[in-house]
C-alpha positions, 0 to 999 in steps of 0.5 A: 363590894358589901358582904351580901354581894360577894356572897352572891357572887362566890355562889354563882361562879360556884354555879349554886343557886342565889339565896340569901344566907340566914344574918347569922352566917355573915359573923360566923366562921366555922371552918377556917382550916379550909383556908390552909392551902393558903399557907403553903402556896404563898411559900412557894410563891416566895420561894419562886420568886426569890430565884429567878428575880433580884430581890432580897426576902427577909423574915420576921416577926409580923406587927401586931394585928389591927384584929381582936380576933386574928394573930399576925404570925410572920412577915415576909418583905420582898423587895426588888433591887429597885425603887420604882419596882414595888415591894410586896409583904406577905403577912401570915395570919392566924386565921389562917391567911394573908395580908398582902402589901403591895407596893406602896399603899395596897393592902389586899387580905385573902381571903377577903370574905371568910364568913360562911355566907360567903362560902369562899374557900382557898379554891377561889383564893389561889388564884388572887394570889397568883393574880395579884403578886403576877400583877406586882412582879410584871409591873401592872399595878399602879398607885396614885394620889389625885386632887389636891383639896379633896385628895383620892387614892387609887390603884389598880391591877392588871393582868391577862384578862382581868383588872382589879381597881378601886379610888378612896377619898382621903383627908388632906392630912392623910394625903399629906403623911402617904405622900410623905412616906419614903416608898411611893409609887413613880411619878406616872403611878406605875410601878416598873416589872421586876428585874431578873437575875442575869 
């Protein structure tokens, strides 16, 4: 989805009439506090699932972002008892918001469209965040690399009553070094449901 797209549609689920934003707005952000409810939900979403689930959290400093004008603040990698339960990293950002990690190959940024032409706030973001980690924990996301000449990954995520799916052509060599890698999804491509504490 382009820029334009989403803008149209954060409007029109915001019930606003559909008019094209001035080019300014798509490189501009002049409020990124509103973003900041980010910060604690994704708090207690760790706190909630470290309770009741089998996994180990740790803390720490987060890589260097890829951004010029982002800073990456802090990583938390959340990691089930399992190999074929996917693992989630959170990623805090200075933004402020998140990077995402989900299991072996999906990286989901929230807020995706932050510019004001979208006007997205964190009001239309808490819920990907519910959605997407719900998804990883109940084992509903998938990943997998298909074709052998003309490699393409996929993933999807599901969950009650929406689906969130996307294919990307790879390189041969790049197909090669995911594959290669030491966390990848089962075979079949579906990561399995967190295990809860007996």
């Amino acid at each position: 989805m382009d820029l334009l797209a989403a803008s149209a549609t954060i409007r029109r689920r915001k019930g606003a009439a559909v008019e094209d934003p001035p080019a300014e707005a798509y490189g501009r952000v002049t409020n990124p506090a509103r973003f900041a409810p980010l910060i604690p939900a994704a708090e207690d979403l760790i706190a909630d699932l470290e309770r009741p689930i089998e996994v180990t959290v740790s803390r720490g400093p987060a890589p260097t972002s890829e951004s010029r004008t982002v800073e990456s603040v802090e990583l938390v990698e959340i990691t089930p008892i399992r190999v074929d339960q996917a693992s989630l990293a959170i990623t805090f950002t200075s933004f402020p918001g998140l990077y995402l990690d989900a299991g072996a190959w999906e990286r989901i940024s929230l807020a995706a469209f932050g510019c004001d032409a979208c006007e997205e706030d964190a009001e239309d973001v808490l819920p990907e965040l519910a959605e997407y980690s719900g998804a990883l924990t109940g084992g509903q996301l998938s990943e997998r690399i298909t074709g052998g000449f003309r490699p393409i990954l996929e993933h999807s995520s599901d969950g009650d009553g929406w689906c969130r799916s996307g294919k990307m052509r790879l390189s041969a060599a790049r197909a090669a070094e995911l594959r290669a890698e030491p966390l990848r999804p089962p075979p079949d491509g579906r990561w399995r449901p967190w295990s809860f504490r007996a």
